[in-house]
Jmol script that loads the backbone (N, CA, C; Angstrom):
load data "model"
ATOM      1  N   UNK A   1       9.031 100.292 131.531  1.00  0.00           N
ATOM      2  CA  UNK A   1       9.938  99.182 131.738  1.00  0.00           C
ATOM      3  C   UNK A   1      10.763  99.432 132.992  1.00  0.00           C
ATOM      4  N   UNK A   2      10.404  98.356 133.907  1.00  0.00           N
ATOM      5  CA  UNK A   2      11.480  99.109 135.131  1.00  0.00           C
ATOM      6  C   UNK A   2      12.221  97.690 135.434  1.00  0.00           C
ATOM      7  N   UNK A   3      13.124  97.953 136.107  1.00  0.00           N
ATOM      8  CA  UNK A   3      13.962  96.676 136.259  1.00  0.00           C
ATOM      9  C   UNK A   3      13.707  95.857 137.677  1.00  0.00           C
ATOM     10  N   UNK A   4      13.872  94.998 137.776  1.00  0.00           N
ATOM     11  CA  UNK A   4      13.178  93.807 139.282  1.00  0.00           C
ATOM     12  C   UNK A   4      14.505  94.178 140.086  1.00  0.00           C
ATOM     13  N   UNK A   5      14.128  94.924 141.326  1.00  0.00           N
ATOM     14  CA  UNK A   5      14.999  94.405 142.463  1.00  0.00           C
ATOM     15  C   UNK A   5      15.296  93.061 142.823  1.00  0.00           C
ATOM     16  N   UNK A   6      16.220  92.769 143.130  1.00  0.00           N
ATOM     17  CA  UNK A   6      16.696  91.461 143.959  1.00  0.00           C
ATOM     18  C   UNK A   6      17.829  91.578 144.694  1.00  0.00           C
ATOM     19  N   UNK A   7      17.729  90.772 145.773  1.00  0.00           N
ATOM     20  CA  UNK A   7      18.672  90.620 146.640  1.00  0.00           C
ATOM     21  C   UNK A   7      19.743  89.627 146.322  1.00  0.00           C
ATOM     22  N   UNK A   8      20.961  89.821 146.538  1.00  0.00           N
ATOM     23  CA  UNK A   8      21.912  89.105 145.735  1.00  0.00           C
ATOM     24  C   UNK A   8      23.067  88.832 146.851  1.00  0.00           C
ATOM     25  N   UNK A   9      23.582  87.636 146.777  1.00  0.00           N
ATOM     26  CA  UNK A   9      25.421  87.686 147.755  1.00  0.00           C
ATOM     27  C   UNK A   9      26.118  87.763 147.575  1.00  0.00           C
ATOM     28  N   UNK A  10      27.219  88.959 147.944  1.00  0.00           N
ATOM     29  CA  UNK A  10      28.092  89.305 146.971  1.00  0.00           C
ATOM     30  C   UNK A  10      29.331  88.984 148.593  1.00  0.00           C
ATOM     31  N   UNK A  11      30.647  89.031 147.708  1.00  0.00           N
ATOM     32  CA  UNK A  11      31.691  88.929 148.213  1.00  0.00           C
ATOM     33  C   UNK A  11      32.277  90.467 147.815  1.00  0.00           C
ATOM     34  N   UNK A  12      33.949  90.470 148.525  1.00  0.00           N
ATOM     35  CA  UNK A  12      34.452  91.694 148.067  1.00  0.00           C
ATOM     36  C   UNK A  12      34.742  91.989 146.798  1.00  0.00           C
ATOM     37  N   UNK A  13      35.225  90.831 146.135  1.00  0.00           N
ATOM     38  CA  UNK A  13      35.156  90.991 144.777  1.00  0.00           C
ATOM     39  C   UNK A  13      34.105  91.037 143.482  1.00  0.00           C
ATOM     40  N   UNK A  14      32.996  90.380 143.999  1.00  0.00           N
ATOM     41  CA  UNK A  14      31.591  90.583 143.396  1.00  0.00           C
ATOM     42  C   UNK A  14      30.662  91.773 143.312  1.00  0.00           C
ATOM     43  N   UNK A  15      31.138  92.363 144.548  1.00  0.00           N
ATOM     44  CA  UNK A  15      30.118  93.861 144.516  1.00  0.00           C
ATOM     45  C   UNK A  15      30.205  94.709 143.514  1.00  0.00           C
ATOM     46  N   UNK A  16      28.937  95.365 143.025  1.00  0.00           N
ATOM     47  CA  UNK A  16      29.166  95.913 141.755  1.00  0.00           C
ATOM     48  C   UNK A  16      28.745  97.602 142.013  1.00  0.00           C
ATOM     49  N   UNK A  17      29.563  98.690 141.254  1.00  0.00           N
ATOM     50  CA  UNK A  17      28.999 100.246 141.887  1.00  0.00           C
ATOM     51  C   UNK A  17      27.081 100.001 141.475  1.00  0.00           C
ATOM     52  N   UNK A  18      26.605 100.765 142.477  1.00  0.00           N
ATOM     53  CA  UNK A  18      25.309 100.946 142.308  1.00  0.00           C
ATOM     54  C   UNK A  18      24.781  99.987 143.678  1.00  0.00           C
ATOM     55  N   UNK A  19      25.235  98.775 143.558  1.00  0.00           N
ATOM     56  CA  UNK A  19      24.803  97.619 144.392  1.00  0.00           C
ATOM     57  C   UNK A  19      24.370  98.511 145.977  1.00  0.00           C
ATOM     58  N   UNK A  20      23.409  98.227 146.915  1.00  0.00           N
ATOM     59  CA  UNK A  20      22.886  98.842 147.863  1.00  0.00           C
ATOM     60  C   UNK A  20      23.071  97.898 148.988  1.00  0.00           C
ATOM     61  N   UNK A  21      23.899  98.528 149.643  1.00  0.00           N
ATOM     62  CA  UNK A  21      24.771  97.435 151.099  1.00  0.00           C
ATOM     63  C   UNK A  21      23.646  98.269 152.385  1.00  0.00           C
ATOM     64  N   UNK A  22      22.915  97.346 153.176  1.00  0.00           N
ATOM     65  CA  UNK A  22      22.627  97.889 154.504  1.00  0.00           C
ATOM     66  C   UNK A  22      23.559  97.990 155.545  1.00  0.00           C
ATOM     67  N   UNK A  23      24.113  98.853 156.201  1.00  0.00           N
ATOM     68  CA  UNK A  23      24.741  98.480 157.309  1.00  0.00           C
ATOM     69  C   UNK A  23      23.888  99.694 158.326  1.00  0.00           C
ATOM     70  N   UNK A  24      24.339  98.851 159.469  1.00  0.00           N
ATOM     71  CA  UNK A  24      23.339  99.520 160.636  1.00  0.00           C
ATOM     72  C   UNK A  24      22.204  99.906 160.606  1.00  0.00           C
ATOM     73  N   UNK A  25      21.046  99.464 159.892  1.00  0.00           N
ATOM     74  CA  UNK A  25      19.987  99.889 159.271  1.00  0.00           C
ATOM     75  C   UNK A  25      19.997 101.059 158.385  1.00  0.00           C
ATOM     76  N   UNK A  26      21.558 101.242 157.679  1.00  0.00           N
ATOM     77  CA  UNK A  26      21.118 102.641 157.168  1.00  0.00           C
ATOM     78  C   UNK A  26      21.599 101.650 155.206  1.00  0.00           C
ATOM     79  N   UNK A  27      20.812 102.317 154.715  1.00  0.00           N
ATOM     80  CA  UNK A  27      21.793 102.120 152.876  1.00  0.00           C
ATOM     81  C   UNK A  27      22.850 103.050 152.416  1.00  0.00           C
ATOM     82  N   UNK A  28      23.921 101.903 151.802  1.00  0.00           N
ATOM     83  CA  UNK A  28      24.864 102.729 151.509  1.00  0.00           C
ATOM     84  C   UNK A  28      24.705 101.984 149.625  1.00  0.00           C
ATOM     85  N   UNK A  29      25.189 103.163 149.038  1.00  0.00           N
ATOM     86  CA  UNK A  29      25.439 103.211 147.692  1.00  0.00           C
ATOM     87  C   UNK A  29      26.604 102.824 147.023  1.00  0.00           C
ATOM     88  N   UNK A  30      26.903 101.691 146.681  1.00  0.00           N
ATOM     89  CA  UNK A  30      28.058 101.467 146.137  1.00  0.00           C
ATOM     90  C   UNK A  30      28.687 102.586 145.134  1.00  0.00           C
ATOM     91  N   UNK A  31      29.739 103.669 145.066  1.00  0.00           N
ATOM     92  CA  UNK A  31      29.909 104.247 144.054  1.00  0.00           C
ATOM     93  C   UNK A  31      31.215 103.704 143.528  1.00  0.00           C
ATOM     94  N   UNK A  32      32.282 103.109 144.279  1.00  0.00           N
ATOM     95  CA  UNK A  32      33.145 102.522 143.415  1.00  0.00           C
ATOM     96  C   UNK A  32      34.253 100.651 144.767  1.00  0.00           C
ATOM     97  N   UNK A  33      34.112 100.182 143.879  1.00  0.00           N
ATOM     98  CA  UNK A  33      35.732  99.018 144.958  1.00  0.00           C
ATOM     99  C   UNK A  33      36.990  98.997 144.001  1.00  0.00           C
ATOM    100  N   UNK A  34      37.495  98.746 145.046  1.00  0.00           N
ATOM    101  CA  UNK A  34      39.379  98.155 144.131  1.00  0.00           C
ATOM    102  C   UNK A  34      39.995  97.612 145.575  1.00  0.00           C
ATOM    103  N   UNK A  35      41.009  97.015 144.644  1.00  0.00           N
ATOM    104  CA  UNK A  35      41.502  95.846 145.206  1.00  0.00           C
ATOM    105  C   UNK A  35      42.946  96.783 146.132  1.00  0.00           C
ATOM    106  N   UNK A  36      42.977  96.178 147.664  1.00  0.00           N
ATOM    107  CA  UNK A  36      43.745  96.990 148.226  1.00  0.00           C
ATOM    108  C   UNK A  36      44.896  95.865 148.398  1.00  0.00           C
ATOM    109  N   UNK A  37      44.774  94.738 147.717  1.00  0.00           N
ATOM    110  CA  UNK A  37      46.125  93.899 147.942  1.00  0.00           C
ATOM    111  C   UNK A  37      45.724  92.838 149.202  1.00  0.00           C
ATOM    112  N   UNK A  38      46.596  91.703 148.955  1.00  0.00           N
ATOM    113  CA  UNK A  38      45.985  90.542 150.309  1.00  0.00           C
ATOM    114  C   UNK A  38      44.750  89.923 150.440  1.00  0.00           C
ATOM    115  N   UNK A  39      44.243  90.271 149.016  1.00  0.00           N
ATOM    116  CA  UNK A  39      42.442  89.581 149.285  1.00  0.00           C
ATOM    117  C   UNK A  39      41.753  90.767 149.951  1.00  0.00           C
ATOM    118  N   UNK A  40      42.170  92.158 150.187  1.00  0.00           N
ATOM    119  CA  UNK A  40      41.531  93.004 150.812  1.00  0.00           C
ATOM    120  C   UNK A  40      40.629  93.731 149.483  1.00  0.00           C
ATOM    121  N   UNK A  41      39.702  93.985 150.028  1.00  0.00           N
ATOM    122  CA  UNK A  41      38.745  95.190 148.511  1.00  0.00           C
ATOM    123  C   UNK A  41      38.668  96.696 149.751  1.00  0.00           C
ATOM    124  N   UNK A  42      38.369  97.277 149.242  1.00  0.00           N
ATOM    125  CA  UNK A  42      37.996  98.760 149.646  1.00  0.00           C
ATOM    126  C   UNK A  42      36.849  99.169 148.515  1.00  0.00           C
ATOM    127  N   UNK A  43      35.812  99.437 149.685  1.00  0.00           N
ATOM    128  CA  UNK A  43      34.093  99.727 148.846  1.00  0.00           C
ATOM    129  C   UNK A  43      33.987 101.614 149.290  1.00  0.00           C
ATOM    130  N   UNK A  44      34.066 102.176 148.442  1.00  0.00           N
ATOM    131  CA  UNK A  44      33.453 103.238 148.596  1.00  0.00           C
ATOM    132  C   UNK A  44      32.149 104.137 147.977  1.00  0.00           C
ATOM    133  N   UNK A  45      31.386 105.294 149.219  1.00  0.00           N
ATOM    134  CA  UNK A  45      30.032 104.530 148.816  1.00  0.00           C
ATOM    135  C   UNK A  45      29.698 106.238 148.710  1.00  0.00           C
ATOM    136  N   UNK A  46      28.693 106.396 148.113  1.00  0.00           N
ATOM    137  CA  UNK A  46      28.389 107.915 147.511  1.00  0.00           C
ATOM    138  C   UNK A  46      28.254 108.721 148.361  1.00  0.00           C
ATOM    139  N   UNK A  47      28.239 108.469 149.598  1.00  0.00           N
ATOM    140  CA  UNK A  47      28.303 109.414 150.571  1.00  0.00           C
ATOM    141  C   UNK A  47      29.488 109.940 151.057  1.00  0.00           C
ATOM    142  N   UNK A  48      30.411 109.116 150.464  1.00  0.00           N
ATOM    143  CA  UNK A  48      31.813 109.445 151.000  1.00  0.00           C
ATOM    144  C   UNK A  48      32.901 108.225 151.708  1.00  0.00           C
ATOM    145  N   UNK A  49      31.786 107.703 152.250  1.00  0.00           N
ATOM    146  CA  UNK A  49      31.991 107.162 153.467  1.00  0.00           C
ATOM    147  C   UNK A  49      33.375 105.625 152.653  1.00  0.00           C
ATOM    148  N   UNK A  50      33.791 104.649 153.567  1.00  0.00           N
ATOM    149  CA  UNK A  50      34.042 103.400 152.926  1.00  0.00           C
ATOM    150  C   UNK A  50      34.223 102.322 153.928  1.00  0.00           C
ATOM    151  N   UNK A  51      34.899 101.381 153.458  1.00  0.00           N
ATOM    152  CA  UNK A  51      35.083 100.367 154.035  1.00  0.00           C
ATOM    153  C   UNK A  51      35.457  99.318 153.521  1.00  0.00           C
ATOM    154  N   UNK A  52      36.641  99.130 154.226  1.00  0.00           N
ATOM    155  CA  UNK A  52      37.410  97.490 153.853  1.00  0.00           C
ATOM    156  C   UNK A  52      37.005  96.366 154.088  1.00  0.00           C
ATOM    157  N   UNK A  53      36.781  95.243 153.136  1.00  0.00           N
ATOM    158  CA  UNK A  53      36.472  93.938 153.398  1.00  0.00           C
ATOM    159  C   UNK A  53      37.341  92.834 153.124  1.00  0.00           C
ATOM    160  N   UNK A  54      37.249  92.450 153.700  1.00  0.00           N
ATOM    161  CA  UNK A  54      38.410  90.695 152.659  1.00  0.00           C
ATOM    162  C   UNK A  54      37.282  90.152 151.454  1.00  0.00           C
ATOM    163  N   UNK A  55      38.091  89.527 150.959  1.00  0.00           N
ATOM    164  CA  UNK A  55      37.681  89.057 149.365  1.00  0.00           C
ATOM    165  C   UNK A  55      36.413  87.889 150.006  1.00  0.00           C
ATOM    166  N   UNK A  56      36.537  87.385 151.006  1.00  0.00           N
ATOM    167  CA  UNK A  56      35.740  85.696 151.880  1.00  0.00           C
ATOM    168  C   UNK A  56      34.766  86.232 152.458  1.00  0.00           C
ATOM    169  N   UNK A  57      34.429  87.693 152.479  1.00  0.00           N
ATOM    170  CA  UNK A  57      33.316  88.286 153.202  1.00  0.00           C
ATOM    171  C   UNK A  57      31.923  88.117 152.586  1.00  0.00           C
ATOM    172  N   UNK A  58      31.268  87.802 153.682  1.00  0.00           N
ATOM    173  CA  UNK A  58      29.551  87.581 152.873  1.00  0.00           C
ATOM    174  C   UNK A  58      28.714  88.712 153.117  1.00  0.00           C
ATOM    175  N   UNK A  59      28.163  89.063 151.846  1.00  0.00           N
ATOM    176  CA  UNK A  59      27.840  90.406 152.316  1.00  0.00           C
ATOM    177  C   UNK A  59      26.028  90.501 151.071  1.00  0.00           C
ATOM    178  N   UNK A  60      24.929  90.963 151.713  1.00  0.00           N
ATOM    179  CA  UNK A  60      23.658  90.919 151.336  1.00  0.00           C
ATOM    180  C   UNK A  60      23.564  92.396 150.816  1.00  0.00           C
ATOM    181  N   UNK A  61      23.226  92.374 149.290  1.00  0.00           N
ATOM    182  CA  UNK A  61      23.326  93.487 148.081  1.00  0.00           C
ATOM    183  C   UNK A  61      21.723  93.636 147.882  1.00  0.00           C
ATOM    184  N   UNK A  62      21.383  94.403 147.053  1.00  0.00           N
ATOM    185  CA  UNK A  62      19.662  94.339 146.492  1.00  0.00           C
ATOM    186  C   UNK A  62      20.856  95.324 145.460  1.00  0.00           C
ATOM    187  N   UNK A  63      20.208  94.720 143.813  1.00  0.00           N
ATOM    188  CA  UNK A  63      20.423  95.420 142.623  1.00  0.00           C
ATOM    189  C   UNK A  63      19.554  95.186 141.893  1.00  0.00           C
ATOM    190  N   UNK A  64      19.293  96.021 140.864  1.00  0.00           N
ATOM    191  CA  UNK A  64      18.341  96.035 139.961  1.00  0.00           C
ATOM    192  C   UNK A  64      19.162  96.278 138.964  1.00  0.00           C
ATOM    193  N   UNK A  65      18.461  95.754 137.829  1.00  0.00           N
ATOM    194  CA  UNK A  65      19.052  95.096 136.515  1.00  0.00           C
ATOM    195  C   UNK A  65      17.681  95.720 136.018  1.00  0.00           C
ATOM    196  N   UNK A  66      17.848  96.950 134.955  1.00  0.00           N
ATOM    197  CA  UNK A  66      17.240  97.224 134.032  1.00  0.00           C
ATOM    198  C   UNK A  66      16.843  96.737 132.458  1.00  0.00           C
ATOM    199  N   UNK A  67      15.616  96.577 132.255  1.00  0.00           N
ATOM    200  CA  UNK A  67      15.709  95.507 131.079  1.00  0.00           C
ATOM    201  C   UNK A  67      16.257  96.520 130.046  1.00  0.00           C
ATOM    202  N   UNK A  68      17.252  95.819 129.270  1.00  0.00           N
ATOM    203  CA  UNK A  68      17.022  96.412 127.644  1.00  0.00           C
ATOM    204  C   UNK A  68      18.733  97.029 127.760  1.00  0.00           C
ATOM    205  N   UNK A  69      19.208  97.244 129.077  1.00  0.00           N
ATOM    206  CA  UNK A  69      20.523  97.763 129.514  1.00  0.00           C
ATOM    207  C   UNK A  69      21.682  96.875 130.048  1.00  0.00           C
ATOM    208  N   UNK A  70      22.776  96.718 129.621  1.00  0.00           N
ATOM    209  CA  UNK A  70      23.687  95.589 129.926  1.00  0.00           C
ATOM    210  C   UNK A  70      23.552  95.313 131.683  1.00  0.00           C
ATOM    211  N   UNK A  71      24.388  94.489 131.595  1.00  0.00           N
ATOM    212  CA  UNK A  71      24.527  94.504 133.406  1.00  0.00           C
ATOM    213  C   UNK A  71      24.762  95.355 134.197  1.00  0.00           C
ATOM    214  N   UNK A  72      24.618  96.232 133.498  1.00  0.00           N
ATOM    215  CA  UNK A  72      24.844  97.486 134.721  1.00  0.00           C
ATOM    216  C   UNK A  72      23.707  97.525 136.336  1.00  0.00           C
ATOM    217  N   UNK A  73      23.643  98.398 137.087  1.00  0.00           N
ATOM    218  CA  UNK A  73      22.385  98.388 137.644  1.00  0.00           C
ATOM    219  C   UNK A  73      22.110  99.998 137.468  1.00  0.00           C
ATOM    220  N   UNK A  74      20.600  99.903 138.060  1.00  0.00           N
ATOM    221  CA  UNK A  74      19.757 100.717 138.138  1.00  0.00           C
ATOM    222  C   UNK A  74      20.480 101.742 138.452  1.00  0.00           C
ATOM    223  N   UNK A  75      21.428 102.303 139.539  1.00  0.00           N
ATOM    224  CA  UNK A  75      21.615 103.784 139.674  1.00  0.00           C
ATOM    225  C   UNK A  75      22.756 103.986 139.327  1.00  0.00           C
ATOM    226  N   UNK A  76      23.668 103.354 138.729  1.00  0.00           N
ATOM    227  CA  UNK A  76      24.809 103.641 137.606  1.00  0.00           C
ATOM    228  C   UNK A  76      24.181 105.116 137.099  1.00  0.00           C
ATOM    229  N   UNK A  77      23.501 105.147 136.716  1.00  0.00           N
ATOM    230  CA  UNK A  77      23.356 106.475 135.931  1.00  0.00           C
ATOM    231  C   UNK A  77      22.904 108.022 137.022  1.00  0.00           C
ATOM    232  N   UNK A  78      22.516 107.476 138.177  1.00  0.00           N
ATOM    233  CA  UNK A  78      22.718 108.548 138.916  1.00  0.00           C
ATOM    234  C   UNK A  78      23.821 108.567 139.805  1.00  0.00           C
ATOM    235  N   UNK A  79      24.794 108.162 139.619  1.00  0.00           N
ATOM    236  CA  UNK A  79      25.927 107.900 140.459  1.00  0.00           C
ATOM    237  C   UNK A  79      27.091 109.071 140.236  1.00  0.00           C
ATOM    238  N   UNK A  80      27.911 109.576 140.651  1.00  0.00           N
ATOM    239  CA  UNK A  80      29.031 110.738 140.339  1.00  0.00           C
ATOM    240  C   UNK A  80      29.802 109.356 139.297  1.00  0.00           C
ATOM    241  N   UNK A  81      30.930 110.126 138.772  1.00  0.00           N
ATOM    242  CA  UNK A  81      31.121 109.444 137.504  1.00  0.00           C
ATOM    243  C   UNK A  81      32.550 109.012 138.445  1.00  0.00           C
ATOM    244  N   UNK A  82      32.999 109.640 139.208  1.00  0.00           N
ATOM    245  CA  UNK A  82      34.425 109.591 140.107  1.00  0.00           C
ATOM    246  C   UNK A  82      34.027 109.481 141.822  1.00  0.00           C
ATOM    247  N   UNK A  83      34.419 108.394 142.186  1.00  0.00           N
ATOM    248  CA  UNK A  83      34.783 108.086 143.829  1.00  0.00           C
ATOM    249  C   UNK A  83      35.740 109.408 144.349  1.00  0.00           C
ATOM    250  N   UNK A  84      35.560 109.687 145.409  1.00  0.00           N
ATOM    251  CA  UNK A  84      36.261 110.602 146.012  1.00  0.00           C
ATOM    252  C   UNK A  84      37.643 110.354 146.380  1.00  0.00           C
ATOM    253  N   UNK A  85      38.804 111.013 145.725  1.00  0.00           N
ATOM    254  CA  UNK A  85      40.003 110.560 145.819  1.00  0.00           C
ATOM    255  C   UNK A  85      40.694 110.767 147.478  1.00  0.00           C
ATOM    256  N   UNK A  86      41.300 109.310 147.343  1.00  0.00           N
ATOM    257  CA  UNK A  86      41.905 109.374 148.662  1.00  0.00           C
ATOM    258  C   UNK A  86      43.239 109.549 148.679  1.00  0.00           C
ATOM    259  N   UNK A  87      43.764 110.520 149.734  1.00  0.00           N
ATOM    260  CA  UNK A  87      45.032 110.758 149.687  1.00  0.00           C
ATOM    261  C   UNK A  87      46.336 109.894 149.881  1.00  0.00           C
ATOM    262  N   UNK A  88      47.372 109.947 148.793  1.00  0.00           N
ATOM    263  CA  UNK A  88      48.519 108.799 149.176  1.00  0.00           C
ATOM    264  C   UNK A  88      48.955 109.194 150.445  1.00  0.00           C
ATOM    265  N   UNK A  89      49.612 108.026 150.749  1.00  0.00           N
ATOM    266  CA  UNK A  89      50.798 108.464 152.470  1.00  0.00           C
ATOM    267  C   UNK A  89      51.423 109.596 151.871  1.00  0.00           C
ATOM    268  N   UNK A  90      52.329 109.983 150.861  1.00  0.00           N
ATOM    269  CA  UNK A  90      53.453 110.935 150.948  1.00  0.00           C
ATOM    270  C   UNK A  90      52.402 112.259 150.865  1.00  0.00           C
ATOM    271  N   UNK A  91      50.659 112.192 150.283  1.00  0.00           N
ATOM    272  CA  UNK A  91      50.635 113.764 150.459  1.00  0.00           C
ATOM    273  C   UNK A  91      49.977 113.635 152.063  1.00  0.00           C
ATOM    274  N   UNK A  92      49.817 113.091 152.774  1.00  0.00           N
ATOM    275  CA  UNK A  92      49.512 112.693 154.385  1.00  0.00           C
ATOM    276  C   UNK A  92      50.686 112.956 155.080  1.00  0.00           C
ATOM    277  N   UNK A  93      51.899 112.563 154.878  1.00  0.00           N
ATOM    278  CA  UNK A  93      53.008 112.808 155.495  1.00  0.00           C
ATOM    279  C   UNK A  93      53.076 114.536 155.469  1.00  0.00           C
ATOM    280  N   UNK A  94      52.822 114.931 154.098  1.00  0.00           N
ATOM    281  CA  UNK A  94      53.507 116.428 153.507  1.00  0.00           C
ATOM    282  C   UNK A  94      52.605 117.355 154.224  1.00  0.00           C
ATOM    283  N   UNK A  95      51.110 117.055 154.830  1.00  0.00           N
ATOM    284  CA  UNK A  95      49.761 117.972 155.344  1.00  0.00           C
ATOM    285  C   UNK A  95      50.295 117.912 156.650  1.00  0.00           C
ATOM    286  N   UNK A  96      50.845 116.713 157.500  1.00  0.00           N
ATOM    287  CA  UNK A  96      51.235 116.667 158.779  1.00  0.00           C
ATOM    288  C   UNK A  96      52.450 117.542 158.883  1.00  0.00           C
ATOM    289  N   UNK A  97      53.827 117.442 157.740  1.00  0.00           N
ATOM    290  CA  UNK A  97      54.866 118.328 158.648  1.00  0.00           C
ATOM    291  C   UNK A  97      54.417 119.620 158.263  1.00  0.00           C
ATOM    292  N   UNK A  98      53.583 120.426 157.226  1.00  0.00           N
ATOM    293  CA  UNK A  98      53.928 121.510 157.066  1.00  0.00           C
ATOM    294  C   UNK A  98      52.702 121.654 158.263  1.00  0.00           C
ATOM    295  N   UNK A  99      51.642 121.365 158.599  1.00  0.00           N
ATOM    296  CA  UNK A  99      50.891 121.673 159.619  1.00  0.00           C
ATOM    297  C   UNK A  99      51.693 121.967 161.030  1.00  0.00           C
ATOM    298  N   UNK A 100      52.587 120.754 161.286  1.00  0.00           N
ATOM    299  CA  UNK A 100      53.781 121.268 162.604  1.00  0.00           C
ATOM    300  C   UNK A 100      54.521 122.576 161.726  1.00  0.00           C
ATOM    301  N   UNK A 101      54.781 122.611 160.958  1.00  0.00           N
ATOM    302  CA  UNK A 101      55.671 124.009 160.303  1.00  0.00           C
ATOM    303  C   UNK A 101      54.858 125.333 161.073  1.00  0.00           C
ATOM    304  N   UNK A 102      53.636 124.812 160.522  1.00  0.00           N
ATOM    305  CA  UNK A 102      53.249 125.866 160.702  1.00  0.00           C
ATOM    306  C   UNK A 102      52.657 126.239 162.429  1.00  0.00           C
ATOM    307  N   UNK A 103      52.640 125.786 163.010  1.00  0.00           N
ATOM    308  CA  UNK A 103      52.137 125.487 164.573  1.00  0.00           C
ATOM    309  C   UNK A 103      53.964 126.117 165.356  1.00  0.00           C
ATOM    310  N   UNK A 104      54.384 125.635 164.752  1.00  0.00           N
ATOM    311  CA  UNK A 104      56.380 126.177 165.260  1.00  0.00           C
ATOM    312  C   UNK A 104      56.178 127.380 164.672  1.00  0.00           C
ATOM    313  N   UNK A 105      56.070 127.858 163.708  1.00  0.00           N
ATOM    314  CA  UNK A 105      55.989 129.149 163.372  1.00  0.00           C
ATOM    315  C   UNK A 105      55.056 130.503 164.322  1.00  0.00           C
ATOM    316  N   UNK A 106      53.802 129.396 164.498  1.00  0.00           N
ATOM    317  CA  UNK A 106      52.921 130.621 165.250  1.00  0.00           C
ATOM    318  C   UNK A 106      53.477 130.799 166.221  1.00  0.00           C
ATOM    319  N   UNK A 107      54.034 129.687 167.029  1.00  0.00           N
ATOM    320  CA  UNK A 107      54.384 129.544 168.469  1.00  0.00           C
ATOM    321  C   UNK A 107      55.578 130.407 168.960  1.00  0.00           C
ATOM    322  N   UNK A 108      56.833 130.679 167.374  1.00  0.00           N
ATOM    323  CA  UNK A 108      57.870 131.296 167.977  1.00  0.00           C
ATOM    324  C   UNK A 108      57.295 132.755 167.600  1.00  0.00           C
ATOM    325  N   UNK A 109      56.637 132.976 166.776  1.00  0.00           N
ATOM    326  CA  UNK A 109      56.016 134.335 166.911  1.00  0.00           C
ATOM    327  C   UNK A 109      55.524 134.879 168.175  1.00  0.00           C
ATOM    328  N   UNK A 110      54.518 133.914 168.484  1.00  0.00           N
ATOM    329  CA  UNK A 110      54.008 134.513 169.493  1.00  0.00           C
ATOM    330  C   UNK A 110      54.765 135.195 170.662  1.00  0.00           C
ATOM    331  N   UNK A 111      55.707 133.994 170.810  1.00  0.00           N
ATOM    332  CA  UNK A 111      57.085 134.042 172.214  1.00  0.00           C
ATOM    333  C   UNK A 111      58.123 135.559 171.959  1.00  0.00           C
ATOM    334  N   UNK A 112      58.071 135.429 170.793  1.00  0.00           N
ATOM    335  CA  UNK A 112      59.406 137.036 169.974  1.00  0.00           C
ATOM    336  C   UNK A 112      58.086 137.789 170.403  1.00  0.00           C
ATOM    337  N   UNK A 113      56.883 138.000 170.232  1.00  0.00           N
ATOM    338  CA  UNK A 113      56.191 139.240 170.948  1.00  0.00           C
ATOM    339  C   UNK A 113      56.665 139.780 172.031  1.00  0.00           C
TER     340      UNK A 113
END
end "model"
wireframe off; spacefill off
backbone 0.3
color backbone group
């Protein structure tokens, strides 16, 4: 029993994890979206990688729908179970000053040599 590919049009809010986006001739793997506010989605894709769309974006999917299995698609089940967490601003802010912390530190060392 295998399930029928098809090509499908999805918007930002329609895309589903698994769903298979071409861009630049390459496939990307839907592994997870959420809503970034403003009609914006954020798609991130098993490679790591992502990308923001507006909600009005037209965008060409291929999913497969396995018989006998809810709507899920086909590689739901080989997919990581967690998107790769992205860091808030405050721990982005906190990597930037202690990184200058630490760059002032080497620097007055070096100079007290």
């Amino acid at each position: 029993m295998t399930g029928q590919i098809r090509q499908v049009e999805v918007d930002g809010a329609s895309i589903r994890r698994g769903d298979v986006l071409t861009i630049g001739e390459r496939p990307f793997v839907v592994l997870d979206h959420a809503s970034l506010g403003d009609g914006e989605f954020g798609i991130t894709f098993v490679t790591g990688e992502s990308l923001s769309v507006r909600k009005a974006t037209a965008m060409t999917a291929l999913r497969t729908d396995v018989p006998g299995m809810r709507s899920r698609t086909f590689w739901v089940s080989r997919l990581p179970a967690h998107a790769h967490a992205l860091p808030t601003k405050g721990e982005i802010v906190a990597q930037v000053v202690v990184g200058c912390a630490l760059v002032v530190a080497i620097g007055l060392a070096v100079v007290a040599r």
